[in-house]
ZADO-1210 file (C-alpha; in nm, 4 decimals, padded with zeros to 6 digits):
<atoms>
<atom x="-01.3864" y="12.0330" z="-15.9602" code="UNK" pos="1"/>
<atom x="-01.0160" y="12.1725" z="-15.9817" code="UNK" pos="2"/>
<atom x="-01.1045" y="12.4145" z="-16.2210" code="UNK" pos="3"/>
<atom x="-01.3993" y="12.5210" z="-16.0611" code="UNK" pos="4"/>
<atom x="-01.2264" y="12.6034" z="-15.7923" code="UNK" pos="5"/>
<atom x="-00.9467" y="12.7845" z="-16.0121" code="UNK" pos="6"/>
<atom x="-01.1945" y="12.9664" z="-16.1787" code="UNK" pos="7"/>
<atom x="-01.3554" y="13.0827" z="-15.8097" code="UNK" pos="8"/>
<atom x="-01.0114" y="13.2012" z="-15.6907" code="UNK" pos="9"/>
<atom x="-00.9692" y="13.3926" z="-16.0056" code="UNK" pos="10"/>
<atom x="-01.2934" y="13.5465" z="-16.0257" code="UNK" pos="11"/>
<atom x="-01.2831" y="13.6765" z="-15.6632" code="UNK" pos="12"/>
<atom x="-01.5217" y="13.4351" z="-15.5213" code="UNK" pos="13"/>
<atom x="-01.3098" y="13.3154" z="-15.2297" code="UNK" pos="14"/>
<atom x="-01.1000" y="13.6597" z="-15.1123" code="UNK" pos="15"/>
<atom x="-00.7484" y="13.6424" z="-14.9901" code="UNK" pos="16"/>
<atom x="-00.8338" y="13.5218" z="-14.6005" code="UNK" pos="17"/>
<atom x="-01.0819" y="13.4031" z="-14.6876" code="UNK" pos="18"/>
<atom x="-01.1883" y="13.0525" z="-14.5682" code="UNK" pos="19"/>
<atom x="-01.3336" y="12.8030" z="-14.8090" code="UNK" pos="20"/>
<atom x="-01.6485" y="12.5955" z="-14.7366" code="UNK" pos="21"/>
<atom x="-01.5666" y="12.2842" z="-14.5198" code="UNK" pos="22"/>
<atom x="-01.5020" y="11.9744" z="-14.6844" code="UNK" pos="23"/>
<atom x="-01.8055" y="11.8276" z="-14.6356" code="UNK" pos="24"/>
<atom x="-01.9882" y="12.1483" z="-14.8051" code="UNK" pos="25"/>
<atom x="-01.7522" y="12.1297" z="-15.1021" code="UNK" pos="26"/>
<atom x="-01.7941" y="11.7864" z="-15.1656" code="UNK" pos="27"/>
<atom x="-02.1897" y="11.8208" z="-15.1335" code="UNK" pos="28"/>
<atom x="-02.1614" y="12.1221" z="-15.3726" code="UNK" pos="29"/>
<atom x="-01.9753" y="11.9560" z="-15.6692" code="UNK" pos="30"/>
<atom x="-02.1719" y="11.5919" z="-15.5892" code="UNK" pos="31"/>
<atom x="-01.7652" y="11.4126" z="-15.5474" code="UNK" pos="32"/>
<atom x="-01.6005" y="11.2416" z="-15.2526" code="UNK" pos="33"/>
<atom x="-01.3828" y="11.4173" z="-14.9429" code="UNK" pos="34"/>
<atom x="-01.0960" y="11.2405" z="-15.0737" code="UNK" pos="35"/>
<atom x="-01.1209" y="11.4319" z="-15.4121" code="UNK" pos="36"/>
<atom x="-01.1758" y="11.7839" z="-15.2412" code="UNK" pos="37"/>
<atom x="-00.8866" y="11.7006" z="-15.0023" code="UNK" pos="38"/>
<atom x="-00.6503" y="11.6538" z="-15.3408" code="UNK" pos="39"/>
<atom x="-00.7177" y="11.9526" z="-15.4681" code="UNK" pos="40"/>
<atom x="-00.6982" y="12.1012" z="-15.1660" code="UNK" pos="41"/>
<atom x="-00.3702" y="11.9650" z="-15.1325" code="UNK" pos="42"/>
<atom x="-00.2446" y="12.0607" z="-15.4717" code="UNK" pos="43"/>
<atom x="-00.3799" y="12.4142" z="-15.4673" code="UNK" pos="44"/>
<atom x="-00.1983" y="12.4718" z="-15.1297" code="UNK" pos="45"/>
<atom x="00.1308" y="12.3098" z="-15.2568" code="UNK" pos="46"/>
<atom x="00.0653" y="12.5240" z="-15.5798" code="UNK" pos="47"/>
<atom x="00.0707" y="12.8071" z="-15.2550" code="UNK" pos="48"/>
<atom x="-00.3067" y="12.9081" z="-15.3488" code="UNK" pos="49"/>
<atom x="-00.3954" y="12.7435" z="-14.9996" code="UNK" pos="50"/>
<atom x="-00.3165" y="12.7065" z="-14.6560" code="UNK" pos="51"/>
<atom x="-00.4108" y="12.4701" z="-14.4123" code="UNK" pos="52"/>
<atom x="-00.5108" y="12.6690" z="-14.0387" code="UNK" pos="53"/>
<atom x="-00.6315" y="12.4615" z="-13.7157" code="UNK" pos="54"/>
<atom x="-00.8042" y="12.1294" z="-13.7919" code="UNK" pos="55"/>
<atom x="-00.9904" y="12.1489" z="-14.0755" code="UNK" pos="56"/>
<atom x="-00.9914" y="12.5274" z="-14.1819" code="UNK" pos="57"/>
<atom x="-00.8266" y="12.6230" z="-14.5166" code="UNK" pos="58"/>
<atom x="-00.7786" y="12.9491" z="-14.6029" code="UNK" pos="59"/>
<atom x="-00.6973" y="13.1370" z="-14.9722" code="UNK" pos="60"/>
<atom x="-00.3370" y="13.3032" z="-14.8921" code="UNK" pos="61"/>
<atom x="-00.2833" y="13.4017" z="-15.2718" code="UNK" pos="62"/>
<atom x="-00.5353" y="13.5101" z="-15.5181" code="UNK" pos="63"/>
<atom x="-00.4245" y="13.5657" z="-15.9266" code="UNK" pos="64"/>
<atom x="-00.3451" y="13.9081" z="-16.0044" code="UNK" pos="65"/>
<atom x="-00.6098" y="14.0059" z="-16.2900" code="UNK" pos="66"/>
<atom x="-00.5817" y="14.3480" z="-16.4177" code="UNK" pos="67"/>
<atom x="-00.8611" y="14.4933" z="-16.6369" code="UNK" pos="68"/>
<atom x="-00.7107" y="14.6822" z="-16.9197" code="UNK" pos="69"/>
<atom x="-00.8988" y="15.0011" z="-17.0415" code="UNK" pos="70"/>
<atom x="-01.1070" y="14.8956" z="-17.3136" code="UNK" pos="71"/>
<atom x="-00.9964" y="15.0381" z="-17.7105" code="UNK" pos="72"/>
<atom x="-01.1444" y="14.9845" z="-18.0257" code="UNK" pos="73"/>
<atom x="-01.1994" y="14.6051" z="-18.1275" code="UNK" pos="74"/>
<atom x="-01.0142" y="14.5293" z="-17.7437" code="UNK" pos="75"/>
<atom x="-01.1205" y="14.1636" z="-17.6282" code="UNK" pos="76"/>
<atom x="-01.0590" y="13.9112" z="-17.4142" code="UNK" pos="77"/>
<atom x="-01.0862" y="13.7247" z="-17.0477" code="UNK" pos="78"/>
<atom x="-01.1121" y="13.9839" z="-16.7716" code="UNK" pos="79"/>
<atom x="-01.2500" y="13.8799" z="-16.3977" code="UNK" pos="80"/>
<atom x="-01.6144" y="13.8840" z="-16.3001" code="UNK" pos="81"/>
<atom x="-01.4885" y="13.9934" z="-15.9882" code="UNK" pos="82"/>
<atom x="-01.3014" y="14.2910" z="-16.1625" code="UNK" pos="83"/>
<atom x="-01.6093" y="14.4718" z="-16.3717" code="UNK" pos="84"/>
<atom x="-01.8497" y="14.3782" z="-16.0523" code="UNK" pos="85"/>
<atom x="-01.5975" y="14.5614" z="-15.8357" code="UNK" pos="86"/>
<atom x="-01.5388" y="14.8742" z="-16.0597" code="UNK" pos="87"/>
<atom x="-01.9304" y="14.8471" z="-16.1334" code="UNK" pos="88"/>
<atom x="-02.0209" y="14.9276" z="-15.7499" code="UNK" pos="89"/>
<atom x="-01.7813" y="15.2113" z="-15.6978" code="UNK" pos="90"/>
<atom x="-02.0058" y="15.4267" z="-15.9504" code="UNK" pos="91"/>
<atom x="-02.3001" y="15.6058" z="-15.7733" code="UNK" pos="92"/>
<atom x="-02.5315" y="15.3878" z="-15.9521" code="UNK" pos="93"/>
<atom x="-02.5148" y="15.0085" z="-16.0303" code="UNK" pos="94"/>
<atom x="-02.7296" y="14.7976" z="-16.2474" code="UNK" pos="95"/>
<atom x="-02.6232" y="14.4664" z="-16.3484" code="UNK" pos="96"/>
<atom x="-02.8294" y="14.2050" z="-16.5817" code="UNK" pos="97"/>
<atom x="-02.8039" y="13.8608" z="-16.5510" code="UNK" pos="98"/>
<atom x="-02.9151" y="13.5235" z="-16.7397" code="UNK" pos="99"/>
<atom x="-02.8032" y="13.1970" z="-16.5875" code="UNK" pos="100"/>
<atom x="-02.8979" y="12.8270" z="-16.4265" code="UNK" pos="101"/>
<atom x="-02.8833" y="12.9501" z="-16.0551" code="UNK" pos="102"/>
<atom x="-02.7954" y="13.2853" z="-15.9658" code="UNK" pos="103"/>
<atom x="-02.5054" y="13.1245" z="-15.7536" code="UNK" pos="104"/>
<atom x="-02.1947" y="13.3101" z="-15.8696" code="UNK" pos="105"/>
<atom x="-02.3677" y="13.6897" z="-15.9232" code="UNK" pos="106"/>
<atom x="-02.4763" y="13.6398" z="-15.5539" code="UNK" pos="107"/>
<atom x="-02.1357" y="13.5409" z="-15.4333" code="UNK" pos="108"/>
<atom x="-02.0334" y="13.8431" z="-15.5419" code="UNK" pos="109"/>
<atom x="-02.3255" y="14.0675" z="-15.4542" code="UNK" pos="110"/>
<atom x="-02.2025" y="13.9383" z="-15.0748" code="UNK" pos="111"/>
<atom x="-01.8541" y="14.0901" z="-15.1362" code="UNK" pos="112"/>
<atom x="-01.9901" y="14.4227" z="-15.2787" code="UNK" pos="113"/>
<atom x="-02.2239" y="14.4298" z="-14.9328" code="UNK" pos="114"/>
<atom x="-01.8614" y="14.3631" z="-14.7161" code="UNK" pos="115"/>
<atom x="-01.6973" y="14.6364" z="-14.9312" code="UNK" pos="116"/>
<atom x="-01.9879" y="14.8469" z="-14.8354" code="UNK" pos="117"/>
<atom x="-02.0202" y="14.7569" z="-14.4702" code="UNK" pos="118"/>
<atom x="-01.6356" y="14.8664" z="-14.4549" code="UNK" pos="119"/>
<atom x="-01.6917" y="15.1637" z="-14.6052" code="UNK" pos="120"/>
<atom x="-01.4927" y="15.1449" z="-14.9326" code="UNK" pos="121"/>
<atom x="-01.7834" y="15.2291" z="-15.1636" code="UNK" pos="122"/>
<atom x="-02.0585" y="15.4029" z="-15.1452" code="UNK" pos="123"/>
<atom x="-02.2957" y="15.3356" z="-15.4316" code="UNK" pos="124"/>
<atom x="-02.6509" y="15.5233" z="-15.4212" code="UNK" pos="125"/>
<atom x="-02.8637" y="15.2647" z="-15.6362" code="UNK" pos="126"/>
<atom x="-02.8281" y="14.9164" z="-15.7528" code="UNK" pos="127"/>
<atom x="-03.0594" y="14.7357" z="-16.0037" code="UNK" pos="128"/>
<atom x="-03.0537" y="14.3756" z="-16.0430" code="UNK" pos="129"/>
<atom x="-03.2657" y="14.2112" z="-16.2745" code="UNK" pos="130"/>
<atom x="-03.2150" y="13.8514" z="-16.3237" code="UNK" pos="131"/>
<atom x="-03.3479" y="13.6177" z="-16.5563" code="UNK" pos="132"/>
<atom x="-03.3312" y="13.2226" z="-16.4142" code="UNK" pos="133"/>
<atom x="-03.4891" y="12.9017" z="-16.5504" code="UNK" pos="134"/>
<atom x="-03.8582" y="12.8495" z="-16.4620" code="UNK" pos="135"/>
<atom x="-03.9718" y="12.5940" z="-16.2257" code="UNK" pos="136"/>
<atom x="-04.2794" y="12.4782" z="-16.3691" code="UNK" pos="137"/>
<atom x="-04.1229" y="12.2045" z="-16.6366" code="UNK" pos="138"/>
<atom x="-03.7645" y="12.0077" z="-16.5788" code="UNK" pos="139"/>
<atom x="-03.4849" y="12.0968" z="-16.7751" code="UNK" pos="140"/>
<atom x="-03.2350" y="11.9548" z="-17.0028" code="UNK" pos="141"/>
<atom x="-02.9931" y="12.0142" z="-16.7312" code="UNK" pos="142"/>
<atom x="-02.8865" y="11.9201" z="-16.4442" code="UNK" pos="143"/>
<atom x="-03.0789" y="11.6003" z="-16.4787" code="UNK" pos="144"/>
<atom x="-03.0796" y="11.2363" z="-16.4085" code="UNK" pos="145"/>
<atom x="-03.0148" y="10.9887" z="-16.6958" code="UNK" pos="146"/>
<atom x="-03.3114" y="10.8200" z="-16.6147" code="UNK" pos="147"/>
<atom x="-03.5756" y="11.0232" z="-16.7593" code="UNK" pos="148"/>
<atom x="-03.8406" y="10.8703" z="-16.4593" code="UNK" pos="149"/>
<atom x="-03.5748" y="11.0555" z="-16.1974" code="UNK" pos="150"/>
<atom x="-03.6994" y="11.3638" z="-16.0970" code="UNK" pos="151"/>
<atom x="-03.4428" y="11.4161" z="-15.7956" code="UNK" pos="152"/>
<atom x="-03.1706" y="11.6191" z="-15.9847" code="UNK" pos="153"/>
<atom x="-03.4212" y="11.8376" z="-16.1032" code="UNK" pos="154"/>
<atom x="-03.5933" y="11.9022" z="-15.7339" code="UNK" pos="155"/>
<atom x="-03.2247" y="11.9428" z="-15.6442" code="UNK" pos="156"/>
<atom x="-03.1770" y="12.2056" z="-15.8593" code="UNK" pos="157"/>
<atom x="-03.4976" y="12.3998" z="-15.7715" code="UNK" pos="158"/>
<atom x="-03.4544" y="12.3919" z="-15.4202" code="UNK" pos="159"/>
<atom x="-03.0709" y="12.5178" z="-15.4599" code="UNK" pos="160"/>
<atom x="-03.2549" y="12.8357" z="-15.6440" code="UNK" pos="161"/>
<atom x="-03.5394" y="12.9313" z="-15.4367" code="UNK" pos="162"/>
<atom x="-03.1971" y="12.8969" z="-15.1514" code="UNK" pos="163"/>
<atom x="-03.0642" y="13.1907" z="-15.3839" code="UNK" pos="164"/>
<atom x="-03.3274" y="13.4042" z="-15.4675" code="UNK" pos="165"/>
<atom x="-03.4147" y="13.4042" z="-15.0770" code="UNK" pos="166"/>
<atom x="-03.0519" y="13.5056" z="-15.0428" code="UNK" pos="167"/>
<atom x="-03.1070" y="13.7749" z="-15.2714" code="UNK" pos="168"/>
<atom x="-03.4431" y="13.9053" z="-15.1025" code="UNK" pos="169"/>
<atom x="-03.2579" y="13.9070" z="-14.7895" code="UNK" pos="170"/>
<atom x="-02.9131" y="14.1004" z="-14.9241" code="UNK" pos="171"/>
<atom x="-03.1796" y="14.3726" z="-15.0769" code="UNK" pos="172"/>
<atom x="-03.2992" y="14.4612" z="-14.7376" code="UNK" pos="173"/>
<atom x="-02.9774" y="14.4561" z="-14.5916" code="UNK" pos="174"/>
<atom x="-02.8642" y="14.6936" z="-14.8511" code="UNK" pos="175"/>
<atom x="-03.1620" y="14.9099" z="-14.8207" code="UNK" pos="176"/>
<atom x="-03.1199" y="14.8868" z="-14.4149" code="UNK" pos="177"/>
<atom x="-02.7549" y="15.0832" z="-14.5230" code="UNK" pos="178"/>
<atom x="-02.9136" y="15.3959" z="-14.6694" code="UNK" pos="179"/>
<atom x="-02.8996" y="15.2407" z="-15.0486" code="UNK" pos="180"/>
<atom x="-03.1912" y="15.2043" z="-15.3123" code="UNK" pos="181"/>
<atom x="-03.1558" y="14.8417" z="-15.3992" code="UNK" pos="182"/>
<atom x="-03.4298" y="14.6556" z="-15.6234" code="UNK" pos="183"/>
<atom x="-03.3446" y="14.2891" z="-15.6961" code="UNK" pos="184"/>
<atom x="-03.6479" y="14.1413" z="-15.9751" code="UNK" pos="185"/>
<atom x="-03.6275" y="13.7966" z="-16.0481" code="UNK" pos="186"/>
<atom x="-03.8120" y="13.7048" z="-16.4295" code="UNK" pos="187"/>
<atom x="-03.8621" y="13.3033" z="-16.4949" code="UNK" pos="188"/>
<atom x="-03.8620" y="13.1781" z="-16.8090" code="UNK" pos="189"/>
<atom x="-03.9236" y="12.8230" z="-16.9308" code="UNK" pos="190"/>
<atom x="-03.5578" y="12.7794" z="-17.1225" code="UNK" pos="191"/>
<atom x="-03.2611" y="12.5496" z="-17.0085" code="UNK" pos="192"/>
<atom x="-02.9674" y="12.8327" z="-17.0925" code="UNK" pos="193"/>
<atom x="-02.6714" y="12.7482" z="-17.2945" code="UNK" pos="194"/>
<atom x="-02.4759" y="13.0378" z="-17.1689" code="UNK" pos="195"/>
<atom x="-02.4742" y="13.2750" z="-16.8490" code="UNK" pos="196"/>
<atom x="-02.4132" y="13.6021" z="-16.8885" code="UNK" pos="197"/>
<atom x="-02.3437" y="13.9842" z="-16.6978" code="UNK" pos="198"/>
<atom x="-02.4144" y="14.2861" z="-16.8436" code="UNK" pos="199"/>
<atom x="-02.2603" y="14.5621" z="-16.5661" code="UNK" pos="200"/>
<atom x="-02.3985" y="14.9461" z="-16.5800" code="UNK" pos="201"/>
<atom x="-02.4798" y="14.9151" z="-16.9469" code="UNK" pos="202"/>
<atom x="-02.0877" y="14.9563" z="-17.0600" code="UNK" pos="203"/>
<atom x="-01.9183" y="14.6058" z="-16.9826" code="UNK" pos="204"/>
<atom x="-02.0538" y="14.2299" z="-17.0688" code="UNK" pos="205"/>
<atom x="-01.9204" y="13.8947" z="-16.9998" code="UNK" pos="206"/>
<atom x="-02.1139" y="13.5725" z="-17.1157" code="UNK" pos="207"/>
<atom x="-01.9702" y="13.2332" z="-17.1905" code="UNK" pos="208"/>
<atom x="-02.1307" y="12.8850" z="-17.2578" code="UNK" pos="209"/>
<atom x="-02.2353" y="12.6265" z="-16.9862" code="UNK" pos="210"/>
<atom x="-02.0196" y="12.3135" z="-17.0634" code="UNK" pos="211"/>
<atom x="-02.1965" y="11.9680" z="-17.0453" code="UNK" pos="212"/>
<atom x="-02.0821" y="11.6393" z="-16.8696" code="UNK" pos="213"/>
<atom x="-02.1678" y="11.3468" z="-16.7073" code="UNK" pos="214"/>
<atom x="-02.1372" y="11.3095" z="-16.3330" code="UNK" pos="215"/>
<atom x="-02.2481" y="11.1194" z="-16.0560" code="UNK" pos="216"/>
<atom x="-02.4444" y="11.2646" z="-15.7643" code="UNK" pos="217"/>
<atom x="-02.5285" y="11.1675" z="-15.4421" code="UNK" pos="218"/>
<atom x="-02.8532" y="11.2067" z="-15.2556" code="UNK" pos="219"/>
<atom x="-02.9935" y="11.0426" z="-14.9971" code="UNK" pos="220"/>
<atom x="-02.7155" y="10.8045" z="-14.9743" code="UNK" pos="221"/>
<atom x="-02.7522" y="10.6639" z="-15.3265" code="UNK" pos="222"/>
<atom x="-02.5376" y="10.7337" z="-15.6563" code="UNK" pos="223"/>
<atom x="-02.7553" y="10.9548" z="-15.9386" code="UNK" pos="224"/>
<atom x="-02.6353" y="10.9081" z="-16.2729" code="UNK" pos="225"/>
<atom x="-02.6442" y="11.2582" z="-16.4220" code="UNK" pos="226"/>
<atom x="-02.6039" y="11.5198" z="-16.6441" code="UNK" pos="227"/>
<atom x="-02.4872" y="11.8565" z="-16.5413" code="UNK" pos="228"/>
<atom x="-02.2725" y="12.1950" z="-16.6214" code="UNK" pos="229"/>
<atom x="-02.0049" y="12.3664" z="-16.5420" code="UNK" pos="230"/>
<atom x="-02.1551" y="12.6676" z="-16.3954" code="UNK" pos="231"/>
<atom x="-01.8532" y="12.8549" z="-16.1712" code="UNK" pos="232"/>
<atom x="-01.5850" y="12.7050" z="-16.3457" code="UNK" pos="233"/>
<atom x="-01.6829" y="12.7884" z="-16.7012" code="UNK" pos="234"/>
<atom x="-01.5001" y="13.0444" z="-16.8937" code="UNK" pos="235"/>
<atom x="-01.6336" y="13.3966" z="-16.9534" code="UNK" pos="236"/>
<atom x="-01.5012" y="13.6380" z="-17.2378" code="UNK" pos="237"/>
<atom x="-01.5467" y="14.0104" z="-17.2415" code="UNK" pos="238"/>
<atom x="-01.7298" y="14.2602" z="-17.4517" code="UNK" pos="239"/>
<atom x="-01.7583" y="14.6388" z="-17.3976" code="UNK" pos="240"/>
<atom x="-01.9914" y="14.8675" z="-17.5804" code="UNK" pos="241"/>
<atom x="-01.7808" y="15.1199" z="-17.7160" code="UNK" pos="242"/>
<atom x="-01.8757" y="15.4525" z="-17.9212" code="UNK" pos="243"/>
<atom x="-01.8242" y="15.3129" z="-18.2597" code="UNK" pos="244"/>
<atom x="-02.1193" y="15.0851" z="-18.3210" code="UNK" pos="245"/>
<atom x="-01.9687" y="14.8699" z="-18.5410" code="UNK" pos="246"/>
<atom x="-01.6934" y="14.7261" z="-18.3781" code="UNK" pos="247"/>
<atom x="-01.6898" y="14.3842" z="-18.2927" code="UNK" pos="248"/>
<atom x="-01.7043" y="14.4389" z="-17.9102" code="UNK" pos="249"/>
<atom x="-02.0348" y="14.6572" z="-17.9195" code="UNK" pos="250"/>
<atom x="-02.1676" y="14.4522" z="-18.2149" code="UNK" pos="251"/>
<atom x="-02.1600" y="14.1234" z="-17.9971" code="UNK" pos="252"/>
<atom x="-02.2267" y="14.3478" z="-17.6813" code="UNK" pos="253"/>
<atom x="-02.5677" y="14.5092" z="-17.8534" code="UNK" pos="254"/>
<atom x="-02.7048" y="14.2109" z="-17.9681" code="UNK" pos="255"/>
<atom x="-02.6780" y="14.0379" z="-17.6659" code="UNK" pos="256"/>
<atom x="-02.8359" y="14.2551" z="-17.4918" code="UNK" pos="257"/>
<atom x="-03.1243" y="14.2889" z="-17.6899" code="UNK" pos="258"/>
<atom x="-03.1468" y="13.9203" z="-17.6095" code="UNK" pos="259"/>
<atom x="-03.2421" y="14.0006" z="-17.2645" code="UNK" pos="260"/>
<atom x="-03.4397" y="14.2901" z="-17.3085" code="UNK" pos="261"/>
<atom x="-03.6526" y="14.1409" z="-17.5368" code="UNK" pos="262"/>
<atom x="-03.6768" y="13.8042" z="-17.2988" code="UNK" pos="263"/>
<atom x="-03.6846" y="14.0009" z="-16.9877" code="UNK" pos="264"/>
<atom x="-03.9778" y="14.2045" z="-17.1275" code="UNK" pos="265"/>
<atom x="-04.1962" y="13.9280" z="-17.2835" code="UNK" pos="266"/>
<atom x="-04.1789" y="13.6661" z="-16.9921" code="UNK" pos="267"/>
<atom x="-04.2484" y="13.9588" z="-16.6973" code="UNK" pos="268"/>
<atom x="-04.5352" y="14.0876" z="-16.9084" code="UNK" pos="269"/>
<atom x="-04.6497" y="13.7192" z="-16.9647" code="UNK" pos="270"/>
<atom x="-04.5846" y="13.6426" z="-16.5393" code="UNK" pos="271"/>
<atom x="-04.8236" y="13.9393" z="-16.5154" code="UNK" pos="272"/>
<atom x="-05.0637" y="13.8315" z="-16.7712" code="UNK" pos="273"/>
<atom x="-05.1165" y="13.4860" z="-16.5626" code="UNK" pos="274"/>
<atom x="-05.0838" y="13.6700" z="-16.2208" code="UNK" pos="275"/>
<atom x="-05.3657" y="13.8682" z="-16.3174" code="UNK" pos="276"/>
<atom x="-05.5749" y="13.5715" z="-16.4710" code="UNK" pos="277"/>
<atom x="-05.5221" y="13.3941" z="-16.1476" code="UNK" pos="278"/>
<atom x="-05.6301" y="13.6437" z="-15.9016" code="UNK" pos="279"/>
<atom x="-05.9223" y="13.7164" z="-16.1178" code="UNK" pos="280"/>
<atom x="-06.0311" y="13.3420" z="-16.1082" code="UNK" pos="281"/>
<atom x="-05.9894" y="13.3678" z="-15.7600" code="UNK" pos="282"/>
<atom x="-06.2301" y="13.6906" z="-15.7261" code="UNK" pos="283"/>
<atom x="-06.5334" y="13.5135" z="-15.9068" code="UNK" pos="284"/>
<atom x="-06.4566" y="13.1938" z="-15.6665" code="UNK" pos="285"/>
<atom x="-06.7659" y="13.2239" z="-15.4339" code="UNK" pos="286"/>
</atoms>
């Protein structure tokens, strides 16, 4: 949970100011006691990441300083998500590509690109999300109970992402409501991913592998045995696609991208397919 939470303060997730979620929230989020979010807490602030304000408030009063170096031929490396989503929305027009378990962290910072614009620090015309989550129909590998006969983790999980991609129908029209042509298209497919990954305005890609362990959850008052990923804590490295095709950065960066264009584009033609099936059944339904 500490590195999560590292990881969330480096990528921009929680803003200098900012206030994290309550205990209570935090500890319902990672599935682990109060007493384990109020160590960390307590480390981080000694560390002077944190500070405690009022009763139970705890503010970020330092963030890391992440600089994103220009990319150069065969450059590579860990860069912030928050960086490349930042620089991303102060071009005219935004697309970003996405492939993970939830949707969680690209919204968290979707929310800070909507504050930036509400402020009036960027003024992007267009944004085009397309984002390519798990399907619901069949559980997954992971997160999942031990016990095979369990299917709680699972509804856990699928209730946490219809949560998001509400979130994300609701942030389009906000964004649209502000003068700007935002799409956000959500594609299901019926694969438990290994990775996540961000593909920014065509140009800059970060992707990195979900990391599997064993935890206990608990819901409804009773302990799950389970097994999960790291999802906001796990580490992302950076590609750029660069004008010499066969460097390594644009070599990695191409084919990875043809990963999701060829997924995106078979499983929304095959959600059309059985859209189309269905609604025909239901015409010849008397």
């Amino acid at each position: 949970m500490e590195n999560a939470l590292r990881e969330q303060l480096e990528n921009g997730v929680f803003q200098l100011g900012q206030s994290l979620p309550t205990q209570r929230e935090l500890a319902q989020e990672y599935a682990v006691s109060r007493d384990t979010i109020r160590n960390v807490e307590r480390k981080l602030a000694a560390e002077g990441w944190l500070k405690a304000v009022g009763g139970s408030s705890v503010k970020v009063v330092k963030v890391p300083e992440v600089r994103l170096t220009e990319a150069r031929p065969g450059a590579r490396g860990r860069v912030s998500l928050a960086s490349l989503i930042g620089r991303a929305f102060e071009q005219a027009e935004v697309t970003v590509d996405s492939a993970s378990l939830t949707g969680e962290t690209l919204l968290r910072h979707l929310k800070v690109q909507k504050e930036r614009l509400d402020a009036g620090e960027i003024k992007p015309r267009s944004l085009r999300i397309r984002l390519l989550l798990p399907a619901e129909g069949e559980r997954l590998a992971y997160p999942a109970a031990e016990d095979p006969g369990d299917p709680r983790i699972w509804e856990r999980w699928r209730g946490m992402v219809r949560d998001h991609c509400a979130e994300l129908n609701e942030l389009e029209a906000r964004l649209r409501d502000l003068g700007m042509d935002a799409h956000v298209q959500v594609v299901r497919h019926p694969v438990t991913p290994q990775f996540k990954l961000y593909v920014l305005n065509g140009t800059d890609m970060l992707s990195g592998p979900y990391e599997l362990f064993r935890r206990t959850i608990t819901l409804e008052s009773r302990a799950v045995a389970s097994v999960d990923v790291l999802g906001s804590g796990s580490t992302l490295s950076y590609h750029r696609l660069e004008d010499d095709e066969e460097t390594h950065d644009s070599v990695v960066f191409t084919s990875m991208t043809d990963w999701f264009r060829s997924n995106w584009e078979y499983w929304e033609s095959r959600a059309a397919e059985l859209q189309a099936r269905s609604e025909g059944a239901s015409d010849k339904t008397p």
